[in-house]
Each structure stands twice: as C-alpha cells, then as structure tokens.
C-alpha positions as CSV (number, residue, x, y, z in Angstrom):
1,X,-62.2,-135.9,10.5
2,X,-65.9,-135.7,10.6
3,X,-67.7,-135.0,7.1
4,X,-69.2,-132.1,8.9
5,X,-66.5,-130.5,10.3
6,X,-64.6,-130.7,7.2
7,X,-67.1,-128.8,5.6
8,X,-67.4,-126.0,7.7
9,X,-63.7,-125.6,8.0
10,X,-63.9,-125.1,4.1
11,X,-66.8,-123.1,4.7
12,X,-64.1,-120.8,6.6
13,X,-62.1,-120.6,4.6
14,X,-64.5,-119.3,1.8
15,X,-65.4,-116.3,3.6
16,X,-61.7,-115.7,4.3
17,X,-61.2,-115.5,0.7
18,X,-64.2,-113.3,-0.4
19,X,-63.6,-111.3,2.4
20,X,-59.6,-110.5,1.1
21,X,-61.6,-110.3,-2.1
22,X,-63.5,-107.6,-1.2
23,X,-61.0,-105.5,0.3
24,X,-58.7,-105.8,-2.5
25,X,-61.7,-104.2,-4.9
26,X,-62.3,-101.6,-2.6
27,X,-59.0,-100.5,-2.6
28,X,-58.7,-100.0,-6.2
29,X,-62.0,-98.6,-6.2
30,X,-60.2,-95.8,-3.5
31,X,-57.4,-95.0,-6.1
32,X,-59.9,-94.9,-9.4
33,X,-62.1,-92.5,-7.4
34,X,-59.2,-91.0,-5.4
35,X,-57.4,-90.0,-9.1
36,X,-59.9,-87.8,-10.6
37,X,-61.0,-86.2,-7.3
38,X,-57.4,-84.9,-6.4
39,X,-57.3,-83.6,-10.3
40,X,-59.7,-81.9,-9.7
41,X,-58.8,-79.9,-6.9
42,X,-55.9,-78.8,-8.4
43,X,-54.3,-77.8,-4.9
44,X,-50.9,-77.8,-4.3
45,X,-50.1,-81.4,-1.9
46,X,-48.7,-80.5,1.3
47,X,-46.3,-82.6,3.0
48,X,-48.5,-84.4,5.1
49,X,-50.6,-84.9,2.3
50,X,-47.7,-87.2,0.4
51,X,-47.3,-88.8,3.7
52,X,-50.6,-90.1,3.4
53,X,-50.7,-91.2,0.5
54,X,-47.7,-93.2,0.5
55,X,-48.4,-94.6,3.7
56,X,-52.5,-95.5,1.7
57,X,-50.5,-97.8,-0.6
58,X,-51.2,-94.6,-3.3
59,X,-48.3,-95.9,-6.0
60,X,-45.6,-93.3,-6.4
61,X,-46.1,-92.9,-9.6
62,X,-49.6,-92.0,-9.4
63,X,-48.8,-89.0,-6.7
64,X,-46.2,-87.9,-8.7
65,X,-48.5,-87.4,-11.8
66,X,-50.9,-85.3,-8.6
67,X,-47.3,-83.7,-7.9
68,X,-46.9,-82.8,-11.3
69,X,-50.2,-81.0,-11.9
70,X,-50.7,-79.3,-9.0
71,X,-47.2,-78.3,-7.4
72,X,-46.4,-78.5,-3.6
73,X,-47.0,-75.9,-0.8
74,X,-43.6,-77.1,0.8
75,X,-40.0,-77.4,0.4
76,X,-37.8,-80.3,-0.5
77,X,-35.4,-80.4,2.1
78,X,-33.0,-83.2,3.0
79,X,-35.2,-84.6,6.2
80,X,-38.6,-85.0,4.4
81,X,-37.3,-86.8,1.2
82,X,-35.2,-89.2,4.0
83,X,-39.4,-89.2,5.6
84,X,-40.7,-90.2,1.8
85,X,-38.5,-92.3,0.9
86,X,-38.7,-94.1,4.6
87,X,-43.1,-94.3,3.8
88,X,-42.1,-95.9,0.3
89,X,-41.0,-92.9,-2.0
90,X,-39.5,-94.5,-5.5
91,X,-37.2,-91.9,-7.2
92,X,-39.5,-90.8,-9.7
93,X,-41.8,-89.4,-7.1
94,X,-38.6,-87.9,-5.5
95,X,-37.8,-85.9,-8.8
96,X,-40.6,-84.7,-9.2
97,X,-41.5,-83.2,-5.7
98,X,-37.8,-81.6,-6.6
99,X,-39.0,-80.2,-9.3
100,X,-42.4,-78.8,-7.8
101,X,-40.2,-76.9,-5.5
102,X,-39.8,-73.8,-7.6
103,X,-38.4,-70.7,-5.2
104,X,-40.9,-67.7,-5.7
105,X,-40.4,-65.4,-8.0
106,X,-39.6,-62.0,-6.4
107,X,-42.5,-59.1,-7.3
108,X,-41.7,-57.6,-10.2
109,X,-39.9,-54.1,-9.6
110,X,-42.0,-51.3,-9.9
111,X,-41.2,-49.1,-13.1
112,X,-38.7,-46.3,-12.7
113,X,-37.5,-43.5,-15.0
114,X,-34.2,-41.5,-16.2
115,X,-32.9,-38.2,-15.8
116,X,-30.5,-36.7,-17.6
117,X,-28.4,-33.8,-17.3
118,X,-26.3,-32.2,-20.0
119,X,-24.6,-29.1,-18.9
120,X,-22.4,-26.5,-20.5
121,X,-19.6,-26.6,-19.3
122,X,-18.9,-29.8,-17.6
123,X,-18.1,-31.0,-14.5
124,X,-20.6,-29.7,-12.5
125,X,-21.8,-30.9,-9.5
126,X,-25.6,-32.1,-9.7
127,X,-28.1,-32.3,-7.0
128,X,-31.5,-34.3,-6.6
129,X,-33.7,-32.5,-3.6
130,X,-30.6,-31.3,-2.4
131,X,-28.7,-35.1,-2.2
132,X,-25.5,-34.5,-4.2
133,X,-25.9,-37.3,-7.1
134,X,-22.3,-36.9,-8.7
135,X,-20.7,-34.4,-11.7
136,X,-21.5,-34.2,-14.9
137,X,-18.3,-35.4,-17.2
138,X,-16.3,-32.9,-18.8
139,X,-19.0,-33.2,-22.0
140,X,-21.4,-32.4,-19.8
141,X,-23.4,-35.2,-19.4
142,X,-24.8,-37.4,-16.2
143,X,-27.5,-39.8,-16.6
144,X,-29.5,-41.0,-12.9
145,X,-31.3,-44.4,-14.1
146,X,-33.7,-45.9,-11.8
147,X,-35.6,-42.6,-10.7
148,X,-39.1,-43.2,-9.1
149,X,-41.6,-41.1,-10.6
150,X,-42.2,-37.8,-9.5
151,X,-41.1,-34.4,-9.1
152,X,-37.7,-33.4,-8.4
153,X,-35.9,-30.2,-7.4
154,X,-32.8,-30.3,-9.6
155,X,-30.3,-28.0,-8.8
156,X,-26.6,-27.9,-11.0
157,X,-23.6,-25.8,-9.1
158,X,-19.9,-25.3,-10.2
159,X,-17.6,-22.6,-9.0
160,X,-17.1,-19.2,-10.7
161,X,-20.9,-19.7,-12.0
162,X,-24.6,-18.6,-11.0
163,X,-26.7,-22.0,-9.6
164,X,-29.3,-23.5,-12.2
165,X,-32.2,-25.0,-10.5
166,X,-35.4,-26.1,-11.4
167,X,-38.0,-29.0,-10.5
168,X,-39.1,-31.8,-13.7
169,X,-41.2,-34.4,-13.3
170,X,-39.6,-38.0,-14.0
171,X,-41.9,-40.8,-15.6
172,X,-42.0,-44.3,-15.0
173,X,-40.2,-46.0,-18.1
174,X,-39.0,-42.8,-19.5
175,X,-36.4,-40.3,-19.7
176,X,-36.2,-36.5,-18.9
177,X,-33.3,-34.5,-20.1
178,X,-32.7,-31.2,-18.2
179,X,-30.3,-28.6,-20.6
180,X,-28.9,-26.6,-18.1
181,X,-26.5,-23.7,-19.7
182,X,-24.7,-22.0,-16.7
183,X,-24.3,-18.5,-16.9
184,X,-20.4,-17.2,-15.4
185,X,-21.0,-15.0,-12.0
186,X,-19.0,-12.4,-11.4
187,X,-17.0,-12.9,-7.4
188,X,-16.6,-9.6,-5.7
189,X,-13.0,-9.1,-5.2
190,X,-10.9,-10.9,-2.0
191,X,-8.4,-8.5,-0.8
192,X,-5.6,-9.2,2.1
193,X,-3.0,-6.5,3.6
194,X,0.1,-6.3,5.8
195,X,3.0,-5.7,7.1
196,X,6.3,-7.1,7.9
197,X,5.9,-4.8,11.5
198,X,3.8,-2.0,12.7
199,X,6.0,0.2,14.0
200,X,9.3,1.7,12.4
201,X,11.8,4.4,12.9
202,X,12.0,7.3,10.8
203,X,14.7,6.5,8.0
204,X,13.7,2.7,8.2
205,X,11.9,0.4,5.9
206,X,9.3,-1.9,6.5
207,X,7.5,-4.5,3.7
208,X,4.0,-4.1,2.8
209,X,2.6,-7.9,1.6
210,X,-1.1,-8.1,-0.1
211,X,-3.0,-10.7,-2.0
212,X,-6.1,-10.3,-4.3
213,X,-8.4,-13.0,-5.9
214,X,-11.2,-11.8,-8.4
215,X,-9.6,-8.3,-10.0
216,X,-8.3,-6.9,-12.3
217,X,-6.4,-3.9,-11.2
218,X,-4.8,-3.2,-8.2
219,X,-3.5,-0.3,-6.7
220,X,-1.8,0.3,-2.9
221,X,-1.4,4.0,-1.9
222,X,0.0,6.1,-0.9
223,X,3.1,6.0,-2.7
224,X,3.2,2.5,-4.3
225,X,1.0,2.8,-7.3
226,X,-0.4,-0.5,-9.7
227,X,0.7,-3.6,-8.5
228,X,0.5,-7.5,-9.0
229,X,-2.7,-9.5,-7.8
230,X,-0.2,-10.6,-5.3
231,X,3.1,-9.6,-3.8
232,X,5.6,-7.5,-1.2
233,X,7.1,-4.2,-1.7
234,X,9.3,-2.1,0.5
235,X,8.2,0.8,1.7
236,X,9.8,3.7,4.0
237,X,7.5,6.3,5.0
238,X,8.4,9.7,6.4
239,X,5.3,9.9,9.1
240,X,2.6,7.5,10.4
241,X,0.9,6.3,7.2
242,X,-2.3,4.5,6.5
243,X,-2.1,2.6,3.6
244,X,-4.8,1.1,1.5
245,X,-4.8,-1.4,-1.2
246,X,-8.1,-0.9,-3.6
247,X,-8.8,-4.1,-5.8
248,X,-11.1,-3.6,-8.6
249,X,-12.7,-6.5,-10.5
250,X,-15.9,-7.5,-12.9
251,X,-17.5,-8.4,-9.3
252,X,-16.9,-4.5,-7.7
253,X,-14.6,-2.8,-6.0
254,X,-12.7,-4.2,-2.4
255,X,-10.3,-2.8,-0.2
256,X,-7.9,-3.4,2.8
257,X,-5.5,-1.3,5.1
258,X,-3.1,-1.4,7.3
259,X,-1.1,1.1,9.5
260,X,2.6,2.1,10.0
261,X,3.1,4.2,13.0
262,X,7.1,6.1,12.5
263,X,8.7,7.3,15.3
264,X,11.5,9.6,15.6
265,X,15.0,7.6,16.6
266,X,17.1,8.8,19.9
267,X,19.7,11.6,18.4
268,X,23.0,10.4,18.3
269,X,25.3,11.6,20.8
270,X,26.7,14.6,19.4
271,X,30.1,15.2,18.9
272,X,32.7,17.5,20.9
273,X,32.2,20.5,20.2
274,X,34.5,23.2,17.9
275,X,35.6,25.7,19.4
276,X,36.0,29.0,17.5
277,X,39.2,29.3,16.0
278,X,40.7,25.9,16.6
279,X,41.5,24.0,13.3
280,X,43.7,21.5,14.6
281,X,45.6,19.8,11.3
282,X,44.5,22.8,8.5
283,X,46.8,23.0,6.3
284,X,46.8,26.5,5.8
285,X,48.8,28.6,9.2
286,X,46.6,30.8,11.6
287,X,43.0,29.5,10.1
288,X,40.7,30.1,12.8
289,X,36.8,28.5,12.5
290,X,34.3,31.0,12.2
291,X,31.0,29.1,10.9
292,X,29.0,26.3,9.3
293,X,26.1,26.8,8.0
294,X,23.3,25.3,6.1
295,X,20.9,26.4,2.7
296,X,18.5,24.5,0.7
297,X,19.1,25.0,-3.1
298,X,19.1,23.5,-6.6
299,X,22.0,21.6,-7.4
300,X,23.9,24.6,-8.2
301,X,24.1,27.0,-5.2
302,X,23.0,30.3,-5.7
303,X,26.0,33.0,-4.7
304,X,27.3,34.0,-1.3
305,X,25.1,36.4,-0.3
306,X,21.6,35.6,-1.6
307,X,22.0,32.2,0.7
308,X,19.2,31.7,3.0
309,X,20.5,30.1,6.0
310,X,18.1,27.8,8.1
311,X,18.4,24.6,10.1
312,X,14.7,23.3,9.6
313,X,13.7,22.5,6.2
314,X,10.8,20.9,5.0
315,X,10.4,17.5,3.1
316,X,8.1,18.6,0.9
317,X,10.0,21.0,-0.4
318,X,13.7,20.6,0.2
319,X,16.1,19.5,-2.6
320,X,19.6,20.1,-2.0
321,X,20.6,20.4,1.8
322,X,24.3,22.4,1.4
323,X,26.8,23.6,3.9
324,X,29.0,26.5,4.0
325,X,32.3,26.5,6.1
326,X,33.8,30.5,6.8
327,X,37.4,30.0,8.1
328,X,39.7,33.5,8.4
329,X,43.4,33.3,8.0
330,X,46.7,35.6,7.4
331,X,46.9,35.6,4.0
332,X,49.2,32.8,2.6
333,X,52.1,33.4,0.8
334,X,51.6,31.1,-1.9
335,X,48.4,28.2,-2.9
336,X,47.7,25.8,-0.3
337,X,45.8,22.7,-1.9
338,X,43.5,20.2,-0.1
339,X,40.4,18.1,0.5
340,X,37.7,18.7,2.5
341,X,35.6,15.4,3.4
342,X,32.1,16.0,4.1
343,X,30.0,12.8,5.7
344,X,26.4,13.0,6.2
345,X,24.5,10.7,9.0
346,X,21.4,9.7,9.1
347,X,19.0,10.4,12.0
348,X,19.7,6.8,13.2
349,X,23.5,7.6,13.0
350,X,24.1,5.6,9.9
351,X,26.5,7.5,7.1
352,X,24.5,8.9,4.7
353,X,26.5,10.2,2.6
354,X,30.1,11.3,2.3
355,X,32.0,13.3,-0.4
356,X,35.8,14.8,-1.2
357,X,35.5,18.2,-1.9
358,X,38.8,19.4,-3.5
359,X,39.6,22.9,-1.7
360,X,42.8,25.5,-1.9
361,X,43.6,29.0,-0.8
362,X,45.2,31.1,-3.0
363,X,48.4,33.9,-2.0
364,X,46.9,37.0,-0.6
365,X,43.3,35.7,0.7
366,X,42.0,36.9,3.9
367,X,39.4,34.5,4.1
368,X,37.7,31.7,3.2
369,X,34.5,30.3,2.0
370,X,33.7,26.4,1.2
371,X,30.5,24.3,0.2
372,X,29.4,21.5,-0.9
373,X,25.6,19.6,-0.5
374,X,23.9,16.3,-1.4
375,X,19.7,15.8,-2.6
376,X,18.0,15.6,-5.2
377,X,16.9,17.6,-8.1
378,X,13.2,17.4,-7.0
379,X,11.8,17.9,-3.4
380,X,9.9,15.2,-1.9
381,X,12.8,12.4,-0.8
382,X,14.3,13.7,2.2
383,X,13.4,11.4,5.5
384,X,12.2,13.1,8.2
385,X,14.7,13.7,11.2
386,X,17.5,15.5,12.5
387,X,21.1,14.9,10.6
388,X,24.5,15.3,11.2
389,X,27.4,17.0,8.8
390,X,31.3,16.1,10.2
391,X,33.6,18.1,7.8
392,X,37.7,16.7,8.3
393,X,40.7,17.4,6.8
394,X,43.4,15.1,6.8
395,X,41.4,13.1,9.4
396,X,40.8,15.5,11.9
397,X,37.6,16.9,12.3
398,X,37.4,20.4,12.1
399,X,33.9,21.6,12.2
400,X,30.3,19.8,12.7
401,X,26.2,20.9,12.1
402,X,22.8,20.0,12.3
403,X,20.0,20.4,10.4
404,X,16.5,19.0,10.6
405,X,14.0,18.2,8.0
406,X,10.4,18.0,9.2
C-alpha cells in the first residue's frame, strides 16, 4: 500500500473516532441539562412523555426519580406497561409509574347537620317538609343524621293526639333537638245503627245492633235505655218507631237512627160461631150460653156489676184484660165441679196464654157467672192488635171473644 494512501485511510478513521466522540458528550450533556430542567417543571409526565424518554436512551432510573417527583397524568394499565417495558422499561421504573398512579380522591362531602326529635309519648310518626322520616321509639327519641343545612318544616303526628309542627333551622356540623310534648285531642264520637229488618208485625221482635267509638255514655231510645259502646238488643215495638241511639263523649255529642215500620198481621180466621144456648159437653144439664164479655181491671176484679164492659182498650192504659162467661141453667140438685180452660192468642194466632180455671155450681143456682183474666199489674205491655179468648170444657169449646188493644 502506498505511504500516502495509508495515511489518509488513518486519517479516516480519526475523524470517525472524534466524530463518535462527540456524539457520545453530547448525549450526556442532553441528560445533565435534561435532569434539572424536567425538576424543575415539576409537571406530571404523560405517557407519551415516558415514551420518549425511553426510546432518548433517558436510563430508567433516572425517569423514575422524574416519576417520583412529579407524578403521572395517566393510568397504569396493562397495555402501556407491555408499551414501556417493549421501549426498555426496567422494573424499577415500572413500580414507580404504579405507584404514581394514585385514584383521585373524591371531593370531600359537604358538612351536614342532626336533628333530633324526642317526643312524649313515643312512637310517633315524624315528618321533614312533609316526607315521612320514620317513628320516634317508644322513649321517644329519633335522630336524622346527615341533614343539609337549612330550614325545615317539622311536623310530629300519632293518633288520638293534636299535630305538633314547627320549622328549625339545621346547621352544618351540629345538632338541633326539637322537644315536642303532644297534647291528647279529644275525637268527636263515631256512632253506627241498625236493624235486623225494617219492617215487622205487630207482636214480633226485631234486633236493634249499634257501635260507638270515642264515648262514654250511650243511650238508644225509646225504650232501651244505657247501653254498651257496642252491641244488639231485642226489641218489639207496638207502632212504627224511630229509634235513636245518642253517644256522648269528651269529643261532643253524636247520634244515629233507624226506623221500624209495624204493621198489623191478617186476623186469624175466626172460629165457628156459638150459638146461644148450645153448650155441647157442660157438665151441668140445660146450661144454655148467654154471654162473654170482656173488662180491664187490677188483678183483682172489681164485683159484678161495677164491670165496665168494652172490646177496645188502650195500651197505654190497660192492665188486666178479664172475661166474664153468663151461662143460665135449672137449678142443680146437688154441686157440679169442673174446669174451665181459657187460652189466649195472639194477633198473629200464636197462644198467648192459657189458664185452668177451677169452676162448680152449687144445688139451687139459677145461674151462672165465671172469670178469669191475664196482664200485668202496670199498664204499658200490652201489644197492639186484635186477640182471641176460646173458653172449653172437657175439650169442647163452648164460647169464644175478641178484644182489641190499640
């Protein structure tokens, strides 16, 4: 090889060298300026920004000291650290973009306030501008945490009590404690009235059934009297009555009706008539019939003679409804005893009543007077209607009457 040539080939190669040289001192001249200056920023890297480094020949330990400092606008998910660790990423560098990915705290909550409600008595039902919030406990106490500041309309309700209400004003980190005494309310009386039917036959019966809330006394008339808050009683009214059930109670006075129309039943058929003088079965030879009549009185009649005889009598009035039987006869020879049955029907042809009346005829009497009678010491119990006297003897009829009461 020439002397010359061989000397610029070396020449060459010189420049070669300085020139690699120069680059490498450049470089690290990059990273000594590029250290501080990315201090001093103090901006959070971005993704791209570790990119570029790594893929500047920045060592990973000197980004993750950058990393360190100022945190990371991104998060660590699985396909960027595969991206880092692909453009050179050592595990330390890794770590500690991990652990500059901190989730956000959430804004702290904005301050609240209690309210707290004791009532007397308990269990009463509470509620915030009109939302039901729940019952006080049977102490009387409810406490609503978390409140925002602020006025609210409280209002506390439990039946059988007046309604508290009122507005208070609930502070942020504080508590408000609303004393709410409830004062007892007095309910106006609930009444109810009926009846079994509207509409009975004079003689029948028919159940009157009420119910009351709220009182303390309670009366039905007519006729009933004081009676239980609740409850049936028979009844059996003479005429069409109206009655009313008054309930009286710390909250007033209530009342209720109801109506019972009474009709008169269909007579029953009557019987066959007596004739005059026929007493088919008397014990006593030739009696003839003459008469039956009828007279109100006391339980003892008053004496043949001062009788007033009537077949209308009135209910108010009338106690003892009697009859009198006049039978005529040859005058016996000696005493003839025997019984007299006397049955009473109702207007609605049900028996009524029916007696023995122990009878006799003495020697030498002419005639013949009889009587007997069923009611009651005081007036007021006879049913309204039309009823029926058979008197037998032996079993065979031998007279029969009406009489009304109106």
């Amino acid at each position: 090889m020439p002397h010359s040539l061989e000397r610029t080939m070396q020449s060459a190669s010189d420049r070669k060298s300085v020139l690699k040289l120069c680059c490498f001192l450049l470089l690290l001249a990059g990273i000594a300026i590029g250290r501080p200056i990315l201090a001093e920023k103090g901006k959070p890297l971005s993704a791209r920004d570790v990119t570029e480094l790594l893929s500047g020949s920045v060592p990973s330990s000197e980004i993750a000291r950058v990393v360190t400092e100022n945190g990371i606008s991104f998060h660590m998910v699985d396909s960027l650290e595969n991206q880092f660790r692909q453009a050179g990423a050592t595990d330390e560098l890794i770590d500690a973009l991990k652990r500059a990915d901190k989730p956000e705290a959430p804004p702290p909550a904005p301050p609240t306030g209690t309210l707290k409600v004791q009532s007397q008595p308990g269990e009463a039902q509470v509620y915030l501008n009109d939302e039901p919030k729940g019952a006080t406990s049977p102490a009387g106490d409810l406490r609503l945490p978390g409140l925002a500041p602020g006025d609210y309309h409280v209002r506390v309700m439990l039946t059988g009590y007046k309604t508290w209400e009122n507005t208070l004003t609930v502070t942020a980190s504080e508590s408000v404690t609303a004393f709410v005494t409830l004062e007892k309310q007095n309910l106006e009386p609930t009444v109810t009235l009926d009846t079994d039917r509207s509409s009975i036959q004079t003689g029948q019966s028919v159940y009157l059934r009420w119910n009351s809330t709220n009182a303390t006394d309670v009366d039905i008339e007519p006729g009933v009297g004081k009676v239980a808050l609740a409850g049936a009683t028979s009844v059996s009214p003479r005429e069409s009555t109206t009655y009313t059930l008054t309930a009286i109670g710390p909250g007033g006075i209530k009342t209720a009706t109801t109506y019972v129309g009474v009709t008169a039943p269909p007579p029953p058929p009557p019987p066959a008539p007596i004739v005059q003088g026929n007493m088919p079965g008397f014990p006593v030879p030739g009696a003839n019939f003459q008469a039956l009549k009828f007279f109100e009185s006391a339980f003892n009649p008053p004496a043949v003679g001062s009788r007033v005889y009537s077949t209308q009598f009135n209910h108010r009035t009338t106690r003892y409804v009697s009859w009198e039987l006049n039978i005529t006869c040859p005058p016996p020879s000696q005493r003839i005893d025997f019984t007299i049955n006397a049955t009473y029907y109702n207007p609605n042809g049900t028996v009524f009543n029916s007696t023995d009346v122990a009878s006799f005829v003495n020697p030498g009497w002419p005639g013949l007077v009889f009587n007997s009678g069923r009611g009651w010491q005081r007036p007021g119990f006879w049913k309204r209607g039309t009823y029926r006297v058979d008197l037998t003897v032996n079993g065979s009829r031998i007279a029969s009457g009406y009489f009304t009461i109106y």
